[in-house]
C-alpha positions in Angstrom: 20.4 141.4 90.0 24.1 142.5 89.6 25.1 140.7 92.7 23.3 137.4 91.2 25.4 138.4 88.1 28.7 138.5 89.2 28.7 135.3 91.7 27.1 133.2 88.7 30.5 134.9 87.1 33.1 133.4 89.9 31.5 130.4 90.1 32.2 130.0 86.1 35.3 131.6 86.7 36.2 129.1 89.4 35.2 125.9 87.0 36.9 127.5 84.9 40.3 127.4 86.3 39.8 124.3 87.7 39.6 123.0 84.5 42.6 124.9 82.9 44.8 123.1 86.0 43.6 119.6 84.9 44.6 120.1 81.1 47.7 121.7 81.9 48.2 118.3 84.0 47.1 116.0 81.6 49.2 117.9 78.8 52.3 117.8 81.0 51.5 114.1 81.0 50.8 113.1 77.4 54.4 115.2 76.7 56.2 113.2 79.0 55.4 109.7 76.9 58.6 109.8 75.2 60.6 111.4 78.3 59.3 108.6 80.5 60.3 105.9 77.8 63.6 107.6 77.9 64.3 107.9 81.5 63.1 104.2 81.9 66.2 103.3 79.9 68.6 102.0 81.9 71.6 103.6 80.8 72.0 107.3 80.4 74.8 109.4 80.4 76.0 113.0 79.3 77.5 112.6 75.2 81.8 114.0 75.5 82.8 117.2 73.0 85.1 114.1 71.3 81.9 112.0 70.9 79.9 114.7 69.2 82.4 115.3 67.1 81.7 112.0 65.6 78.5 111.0 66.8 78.5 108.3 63.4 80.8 106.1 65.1 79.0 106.3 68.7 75.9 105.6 67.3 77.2 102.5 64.9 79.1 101.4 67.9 76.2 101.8 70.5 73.0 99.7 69.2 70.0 101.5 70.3 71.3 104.6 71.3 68.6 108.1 71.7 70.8 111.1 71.6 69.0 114.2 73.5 69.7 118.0 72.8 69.2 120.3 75.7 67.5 123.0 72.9 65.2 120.4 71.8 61.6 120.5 73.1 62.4 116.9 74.4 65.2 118.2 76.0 63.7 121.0 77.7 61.0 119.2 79.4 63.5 116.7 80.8 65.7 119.8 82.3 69.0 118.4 80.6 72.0 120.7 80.4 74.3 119.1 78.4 73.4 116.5 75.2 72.6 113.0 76.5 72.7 109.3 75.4 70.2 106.7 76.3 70.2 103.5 75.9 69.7 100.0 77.0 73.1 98.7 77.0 76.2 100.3 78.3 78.0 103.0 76.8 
């Protein structure tokens, strides 16, 4: 009885994991929404010391522009290093 016991246990174990793996995938996904809206953007570049010193003008001057911290939780699932601007025209 034991034996029945414990391989009814794996095989809820086993479902079990399996099922952890596809949240963790779908979670990954329903994060990356606003990363993939980003990245689809077709300008993006790293934001200069002198521009985030006045990130007012930049953004005034640059219509449409998404700045990115590297601390945010945004920035941290895209793996940037430095801050980053994104936008749709050139900057």
């Amino acid at each position: 009885e034991a034996a029945d016991k414990y391989a009814e246990l794996e095989k809820e174990k086993a479902t079990l994991e399996a099922e952890i793996a596809r949240l963790r995938e779908v979670h990954s996904q329903k994060l990356s929404k606003e990363a993939q809206k980003l990245m689809k953007m077709p300008f993006q570049r790293a934001i200069t010391k002198k521009e985030q010193a006045d990130m007012g003008k930049l953004k005034k001057s640059v219509r449409g522009l998404v700045v990115v911290h590297p601390m945010t939780a945004l920035g941290r699932e895209m793996g940037l290093q430095e801050m980053t601007g994104f936008s749709k025209t050139a900057f």
